[in-house]
N, C-alpha and C positions, 0 to 999 in steps of 0.2 A: 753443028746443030745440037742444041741440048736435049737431054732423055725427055725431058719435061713434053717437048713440040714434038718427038718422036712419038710420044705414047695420044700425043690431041692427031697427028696425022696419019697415024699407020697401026693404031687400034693394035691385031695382035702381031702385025709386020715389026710394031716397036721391037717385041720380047727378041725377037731372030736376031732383031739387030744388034740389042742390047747385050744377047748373050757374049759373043766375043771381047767384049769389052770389060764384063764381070764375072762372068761364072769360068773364067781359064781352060778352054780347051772343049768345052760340048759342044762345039760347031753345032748349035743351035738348036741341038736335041737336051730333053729333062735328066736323061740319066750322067750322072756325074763319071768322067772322065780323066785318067791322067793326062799329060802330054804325052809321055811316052811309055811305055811297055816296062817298067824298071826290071835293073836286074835281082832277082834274090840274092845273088848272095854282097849285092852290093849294099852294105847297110855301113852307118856310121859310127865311130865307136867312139867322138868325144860327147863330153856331155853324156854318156852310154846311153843313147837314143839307138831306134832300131828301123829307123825309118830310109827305105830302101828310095833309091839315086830317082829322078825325075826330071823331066821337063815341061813342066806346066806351062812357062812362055807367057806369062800374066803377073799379074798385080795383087796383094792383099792389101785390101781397104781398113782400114782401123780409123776409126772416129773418139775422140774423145769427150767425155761428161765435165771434163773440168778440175776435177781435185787431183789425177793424174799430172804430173808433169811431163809433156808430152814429150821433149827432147834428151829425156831420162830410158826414153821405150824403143823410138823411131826417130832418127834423123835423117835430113838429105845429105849432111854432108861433115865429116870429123870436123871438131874444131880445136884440136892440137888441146884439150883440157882432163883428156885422163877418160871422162867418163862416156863423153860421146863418141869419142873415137872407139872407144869397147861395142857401145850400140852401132855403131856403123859399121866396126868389122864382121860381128855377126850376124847383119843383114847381109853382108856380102857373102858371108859363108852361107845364108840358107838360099841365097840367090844364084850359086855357084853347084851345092849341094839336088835342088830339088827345081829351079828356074820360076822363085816366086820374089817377083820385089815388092815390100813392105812401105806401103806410104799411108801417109792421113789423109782425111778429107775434113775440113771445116764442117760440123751438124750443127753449130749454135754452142751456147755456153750450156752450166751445168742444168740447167732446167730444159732449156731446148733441144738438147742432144735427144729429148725421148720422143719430141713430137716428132723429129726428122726420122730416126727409126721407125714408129709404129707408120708414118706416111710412107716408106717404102715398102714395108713388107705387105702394108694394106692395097698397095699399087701392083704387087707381084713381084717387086724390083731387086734384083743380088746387088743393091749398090752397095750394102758395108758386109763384110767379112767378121769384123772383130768390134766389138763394144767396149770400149772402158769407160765405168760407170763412175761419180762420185758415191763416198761411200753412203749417203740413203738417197741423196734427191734424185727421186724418179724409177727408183730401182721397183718399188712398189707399183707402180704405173705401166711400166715394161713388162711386170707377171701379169698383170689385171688385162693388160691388152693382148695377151696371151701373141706376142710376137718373137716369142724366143726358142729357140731349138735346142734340146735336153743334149746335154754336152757328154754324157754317159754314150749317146749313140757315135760318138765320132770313131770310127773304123780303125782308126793305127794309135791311138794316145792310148798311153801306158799308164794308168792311174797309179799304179802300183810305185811309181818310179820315186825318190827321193825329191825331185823339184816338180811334185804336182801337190799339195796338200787336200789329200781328200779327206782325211777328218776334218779338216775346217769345211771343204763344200757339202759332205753329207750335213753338216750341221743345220742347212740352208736349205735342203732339198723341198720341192714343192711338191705333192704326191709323189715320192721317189723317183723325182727328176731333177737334175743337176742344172738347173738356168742359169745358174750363180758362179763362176770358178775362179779358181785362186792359184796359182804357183809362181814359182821362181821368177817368170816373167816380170809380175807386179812385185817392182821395187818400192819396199817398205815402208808406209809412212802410218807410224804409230806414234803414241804418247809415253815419255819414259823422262828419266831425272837426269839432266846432267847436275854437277858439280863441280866444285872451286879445287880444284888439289893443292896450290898452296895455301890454302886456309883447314883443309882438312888437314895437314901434315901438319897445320901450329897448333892443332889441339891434340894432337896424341892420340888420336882414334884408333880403333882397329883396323885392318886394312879392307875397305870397304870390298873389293872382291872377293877376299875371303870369303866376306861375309855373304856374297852371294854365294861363292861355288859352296861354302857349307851349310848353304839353307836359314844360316840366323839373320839374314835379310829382310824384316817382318813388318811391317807395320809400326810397330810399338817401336823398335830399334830405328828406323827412318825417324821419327817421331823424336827420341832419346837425344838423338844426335844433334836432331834441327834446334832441340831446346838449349843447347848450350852456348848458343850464337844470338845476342842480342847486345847493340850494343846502339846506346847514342848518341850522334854528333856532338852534343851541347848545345844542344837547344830548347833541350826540356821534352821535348813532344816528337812523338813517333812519327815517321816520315817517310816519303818512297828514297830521301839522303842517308837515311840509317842505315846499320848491318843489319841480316836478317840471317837466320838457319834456314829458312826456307822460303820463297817465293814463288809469285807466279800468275796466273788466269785463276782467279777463282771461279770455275767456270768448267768447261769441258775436262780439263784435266782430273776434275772429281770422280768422274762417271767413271774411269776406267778403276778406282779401288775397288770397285763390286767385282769387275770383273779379276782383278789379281788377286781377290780374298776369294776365289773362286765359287763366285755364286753368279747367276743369271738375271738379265733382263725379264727375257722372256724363254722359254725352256720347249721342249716337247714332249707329249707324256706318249704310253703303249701303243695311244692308236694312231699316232703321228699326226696329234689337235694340237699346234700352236697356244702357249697361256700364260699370262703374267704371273711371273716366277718369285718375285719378291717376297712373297709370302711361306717361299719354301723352306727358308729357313729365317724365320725372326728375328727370331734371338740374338741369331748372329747379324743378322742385318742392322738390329737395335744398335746393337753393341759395335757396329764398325762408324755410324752414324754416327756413335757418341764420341768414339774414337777423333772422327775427322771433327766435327763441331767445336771440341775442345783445341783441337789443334788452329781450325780457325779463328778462334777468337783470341788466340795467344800470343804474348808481347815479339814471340822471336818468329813470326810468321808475318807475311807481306803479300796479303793476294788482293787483288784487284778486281774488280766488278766485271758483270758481263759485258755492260756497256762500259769500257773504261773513263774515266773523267780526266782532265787533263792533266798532264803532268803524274800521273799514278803508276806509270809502266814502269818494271824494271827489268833489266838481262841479266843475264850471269856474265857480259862482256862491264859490266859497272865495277865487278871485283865487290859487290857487297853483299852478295850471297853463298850461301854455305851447299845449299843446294835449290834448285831449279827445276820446276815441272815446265817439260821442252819436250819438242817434239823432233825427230827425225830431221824432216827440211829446218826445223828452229835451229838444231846444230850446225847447217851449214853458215848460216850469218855469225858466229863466233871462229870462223879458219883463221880470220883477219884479227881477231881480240887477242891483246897481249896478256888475258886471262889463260892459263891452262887448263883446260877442263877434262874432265872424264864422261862415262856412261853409265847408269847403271837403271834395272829393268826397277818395273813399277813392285814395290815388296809382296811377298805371301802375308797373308792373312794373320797366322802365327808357324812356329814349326814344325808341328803336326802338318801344314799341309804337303803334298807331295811334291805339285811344281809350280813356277814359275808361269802367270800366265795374260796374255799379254793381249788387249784388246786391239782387234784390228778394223783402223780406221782408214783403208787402202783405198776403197772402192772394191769391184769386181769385173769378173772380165764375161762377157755377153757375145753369143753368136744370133746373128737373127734367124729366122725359121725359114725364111725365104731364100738359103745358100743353096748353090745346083750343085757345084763340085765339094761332095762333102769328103772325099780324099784327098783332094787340094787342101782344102780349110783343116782337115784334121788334120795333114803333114805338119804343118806352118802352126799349127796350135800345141803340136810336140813339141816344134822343135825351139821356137821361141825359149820356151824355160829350159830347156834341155843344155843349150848354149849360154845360158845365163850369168857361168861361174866367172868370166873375165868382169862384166859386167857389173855383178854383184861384188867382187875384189871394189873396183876403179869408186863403186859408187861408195863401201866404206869406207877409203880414202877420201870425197868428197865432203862428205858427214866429218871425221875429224881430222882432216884440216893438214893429214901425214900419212905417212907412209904405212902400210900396216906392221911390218917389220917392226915401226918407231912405236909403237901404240898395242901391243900383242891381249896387252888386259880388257884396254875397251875394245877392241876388234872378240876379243869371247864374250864381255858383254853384248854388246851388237848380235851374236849369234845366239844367245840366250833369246834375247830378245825375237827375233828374226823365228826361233823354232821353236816358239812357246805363243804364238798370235793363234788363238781362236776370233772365232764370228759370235754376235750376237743378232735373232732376227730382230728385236727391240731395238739397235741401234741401224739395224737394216732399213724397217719399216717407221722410221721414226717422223717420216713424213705423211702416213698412211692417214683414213680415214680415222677420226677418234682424238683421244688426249693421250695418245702414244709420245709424243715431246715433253710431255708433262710424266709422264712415267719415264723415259728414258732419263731427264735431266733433274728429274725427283730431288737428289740429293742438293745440290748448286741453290736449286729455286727454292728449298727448305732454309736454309741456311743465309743467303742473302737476298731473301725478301722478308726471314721468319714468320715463315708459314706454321699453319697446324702440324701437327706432330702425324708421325709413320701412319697412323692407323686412319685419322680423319685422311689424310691426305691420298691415301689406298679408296677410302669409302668413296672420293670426290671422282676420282680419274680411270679407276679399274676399271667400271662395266663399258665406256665408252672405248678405250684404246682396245680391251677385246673387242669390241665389235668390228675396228678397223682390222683386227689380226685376221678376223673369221674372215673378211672380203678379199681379204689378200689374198687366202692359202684353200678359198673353197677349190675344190676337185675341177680341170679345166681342160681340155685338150681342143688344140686349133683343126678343124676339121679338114 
């Protein structure tokens, strides 16, 4: 019998019944319950989690939004490929460890995932445990419906810990509440450069990681590089068959230079008011616009439109670029390319700046307000990132395509990478009320549609994407 004809037939007989099936262990009362009595001094020390033995004897429900890879998190079962078998062992361990098994439940794809939330918790219903969000569609919609449970209250997670990233969720707080969270859990999917290595090696270059671990990784040197690669077929005219120094989406991959020249979308000022941040620093912002502009319109560059047009794509698996705006999963489709490729992070600004910084476009992880066992759900929300380290190994291997052993320089890329991702709320709410898409993707739609310049284009989209910010982040608590 489905919950659904439970709740049309037995009014509040459904919840009693429902509880066993969701909430682990309340035998049908609201106060949240373990299974069993754990011991103190039974705690665990891989992963250095400190979350003491249990038997919960129940399920955690996880639902996905879409941009998550779901068999990257939770699987039913190894499949002998390196990375699922890691996720499947460490289901086993926290199902061994605390007696919680970890599955999904189908909510819809990335737009649907939020109606199917905010329907249960408006129902009363613990059917999901765990949220993963894409990284904006709907995230806005999820705080507005005020159905989410401030993740700072979970009783045993250790913020403090190395695989929780709480600078990036304070970043995101909504009246100093954490709806939003981020750790080790959610494996990586951000935007970064690979590259050609034997084509970097035929022009005599410096050794590109160098260049990162000593900071002269900049903008203007990306730039330097790209320009010394152009080359053409014989056929007179520029092509997606040419060489290029640099290729790629002209398109999202822009957004993320604001954030590596480290300035903001959208920022928060003393009183914790949400505001479009572009203006905070101009000059600089002028000056990195003029940066990228020139670079797009240059003979040794090859980027392609938002809407691509046929035949205009190019990979770094072609061997005809020098470097490559890629993404994370983009690296997995070149395992197979008899190209060698490397990694390296999105540059600094210039060398004055201090680090490396890396926009993240992961999604987030979401509990809904409606959990009964919040010792349960907060065990299983430690221990998930806590266990994460084989995991996160298996899925570098993934990405390129060897061993890490084999690959020691892109594997510290990759971590550069991995421990330099801040949040933007401007790409958070980029779906929100307002011309928030028009502010987030400002630069892309400047450039290939040539638009009015920084300031008309500020005058046209500002007061309206604030407005959307103000909706989002006005003061809310679910009664």
């Amino acid at each position: 019998m489905s919950k659904l004809t439970l709740r049309l037939i037995a009014g509040l007989l459904c919840l009693v019944m429902l509880v066993p099936l969701t909430a682990c262990g309340n035998n049908g009362e609201d106060e949240a319950q373990t299974g069993t009595e754990p011991a103190e001094s039974e705690t665990g020390n891989e992963g250095g989690h400190n979350i003491a033995r249990a038997d919960y004897d129940c399920d955690f429900v996880v639902v996905c939004g879409g941009t998550f890879n779901i068999k990257q998190h939770i699987v039913e079962e190894a499949e002998n490929d390196g990375l699922t078998d890691a996720v499947y062992e460490r289901q086993m361990k926290i199902k061994d460890w605390i007696g919680v098994n970890c599955v999904t439940e189908d909510a819809g794809d990335w737009v649907e995932y939020a109606q199917s939330v905010i329907r249960a918790v408006n129902a009363g219903d613990d059917a999901y445990q765990l949220v993963m969000t894409p990284v904006y569609r709907c995230i806005s919609q999820l705080i507005t419906s005020n159905v989410l449970y401030d993740l700072y209250d979970l009783p045993t997670v250790n913020y403090d810990a190395p695989y929780w990233h709480k600078d990036l969720m304070s970043e995101l707080e909504v009246t100093g509440r954490a709806l939003l969270g981020y750790n080790d859990y959610c494996l990586s999917q951000v935007h970064l450069f690979s590259f050609n290595k034997d084509m970097y090696a035929k022009y005599n270059f410096e050794d590109p990681y160098d260049l990162v671990r000593n900071k002269r990784w900049t903008i203007d040197k990306l730039f330097e590089l790209a320009s010394n690669v152009a080359v053409d077929n014989g056929d007179g005219k520029w092509t997606v068959d040419d060489t290029y120094g640099l290729a790629g989406w002209g398109w999202v991959g822009l957004i993320d230079f604001i954030t590596s020249s480290d300035m903001k979308i959208v920022d928060r000022d003393e009183d914790d008011h949400y505001y479009i941040a572009y203006e905070d620093n101009e000059e600089k912002m002028l000056d990195l616009i003029g940066k990228i502009e020139k670079m797009y319109n240059a003979e040794y560059s090859w980027l392609w439109k938002s809407v691509p047009e046929a035949g205009t794509q190019m990979s770094m698996a072609d061997g005809r670029c020098l470097f490559m705006f890629d993404s994370s999963p983009g690296l997995i489709t070149l395992r197979d390319s008899s190209v060698r490729f490397g990694v390296l992070p999105y540059p600094l600004y210039d060398e004055n700046q201090d680090n490396y910084r890396t926009l993240n476009w992961n999604g987030m992880l979401c509990v809904p307000s409606t959990i009964r066992n919040e010792q349960m759900v907060s065990d299983t929300m430690e221990l998930l990132p806590a266990l994460a380290g084989p995991v996160k190994d298996a899925f570098y291997e993934q990405l390129l395509g060897a061993k890490l052993a084999d690959a020691p320089d892109d594997v510290d890329m990759l971590n550069v990478i991995w421990d330099t991702q801040v949040s933007d709320v401007g790409l958070i709410c980029d779906d929100c009320v307002g011309q928030m898409d028009s502010i987030v993707y400002m630069i892309p739609q400047m450039l290939e549609f040539k638009k009015v310049n920084f300031a008309s284009w500020m005058k046209s989209n500002k007061k309206s994407a604030q407005k959307g910010l103000d909706k989002v982040f006005e003061p809310k608590t679910r009664k």
